[in-house]
TORGUVEX-58641 format. One record per residue (C-alpha): chain; y, z, x; residue number from 1. Coordinates in steps of 0.25 Angstrom, whole numbers, m for minus. Layout:
N
<'A' <Y Z X> NUM>,
...
REM end
This chain:
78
<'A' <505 345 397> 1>,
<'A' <519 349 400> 2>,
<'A' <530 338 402> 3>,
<'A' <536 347 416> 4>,
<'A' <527 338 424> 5>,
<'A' <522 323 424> 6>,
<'A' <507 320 423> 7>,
<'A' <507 319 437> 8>,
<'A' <514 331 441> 9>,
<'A' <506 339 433> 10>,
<'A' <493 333 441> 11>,
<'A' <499 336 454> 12>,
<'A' <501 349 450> 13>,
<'A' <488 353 444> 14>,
<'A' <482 348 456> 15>,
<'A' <489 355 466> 16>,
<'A' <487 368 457> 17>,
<'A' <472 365 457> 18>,
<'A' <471 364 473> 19>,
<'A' <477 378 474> 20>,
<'A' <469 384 462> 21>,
<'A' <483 388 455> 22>,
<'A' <479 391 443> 23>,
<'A' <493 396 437> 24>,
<'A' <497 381 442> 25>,
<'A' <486 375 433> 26>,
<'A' <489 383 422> 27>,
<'A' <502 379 416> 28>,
<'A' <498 363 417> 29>,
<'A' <483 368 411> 30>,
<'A' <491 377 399> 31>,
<'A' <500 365 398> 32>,
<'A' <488 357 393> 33>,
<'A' <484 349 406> 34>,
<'A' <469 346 406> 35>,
<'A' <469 345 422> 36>,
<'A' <476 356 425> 37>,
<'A' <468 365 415> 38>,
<'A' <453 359 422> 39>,
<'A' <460 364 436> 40>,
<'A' <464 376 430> 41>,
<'A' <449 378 427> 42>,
<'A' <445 374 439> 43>,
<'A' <453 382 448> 44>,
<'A' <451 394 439> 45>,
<'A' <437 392 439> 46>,
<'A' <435 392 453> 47>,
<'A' <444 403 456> 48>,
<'A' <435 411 447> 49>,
<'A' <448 415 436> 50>,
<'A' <441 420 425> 51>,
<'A' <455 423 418> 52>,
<'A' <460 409 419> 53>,
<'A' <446 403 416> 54>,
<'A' <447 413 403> 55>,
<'A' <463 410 399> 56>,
<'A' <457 393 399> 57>,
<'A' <444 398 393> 58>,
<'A' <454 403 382> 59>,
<'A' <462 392 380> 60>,
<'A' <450 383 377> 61>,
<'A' <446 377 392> 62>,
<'A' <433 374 390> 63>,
<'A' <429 372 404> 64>,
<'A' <437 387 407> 65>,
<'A' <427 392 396> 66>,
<'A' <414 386 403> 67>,
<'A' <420 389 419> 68>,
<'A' <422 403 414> 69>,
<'A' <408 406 408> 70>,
<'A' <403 399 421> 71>,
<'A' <411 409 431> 72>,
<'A' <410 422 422> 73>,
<'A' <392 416 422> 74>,
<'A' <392 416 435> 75>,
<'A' <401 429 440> 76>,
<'A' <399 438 429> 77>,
<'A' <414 439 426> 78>,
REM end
């Protein structure tokens, strides 16, 4: 995880990305290697339906991305 912010910076901002579903906001702590911002990356890009986040994470070797995605693209046909 990047040094621009202390541990509990970097908390308080992955969780008020979280609450407002910005996933732009969760991305760059989430691609800086932070576990909890990459599960609420997933999170909110799985329940705002974003297939193209779900697939870039999917991609990049996010497990849960991979098993969400099939769930989602299961159940719409997407």
């Amino acid at each position: 995880m990047s040094s621009e912010f202390s541990h509990d910076e970097m908390a308080l901002l992955i969780e008020r990305a979280a609450e407002t579903g910005d996933l732009a906001e969760l991305r760059r702590p989430a691609d800086a290697g932070s576990r909890d911002a990459a599960d609420q990356l997933v999170e909110s890009a799985a329940e705002q339906e974003d297939f193209g986040e779900l697939r870039r994470l999917a991609a990049a070797g996010n497990q849960d991305a991979a098993d969400i995605l099939a769930e989602l693209e299961d159940e719409t046909g997407a």
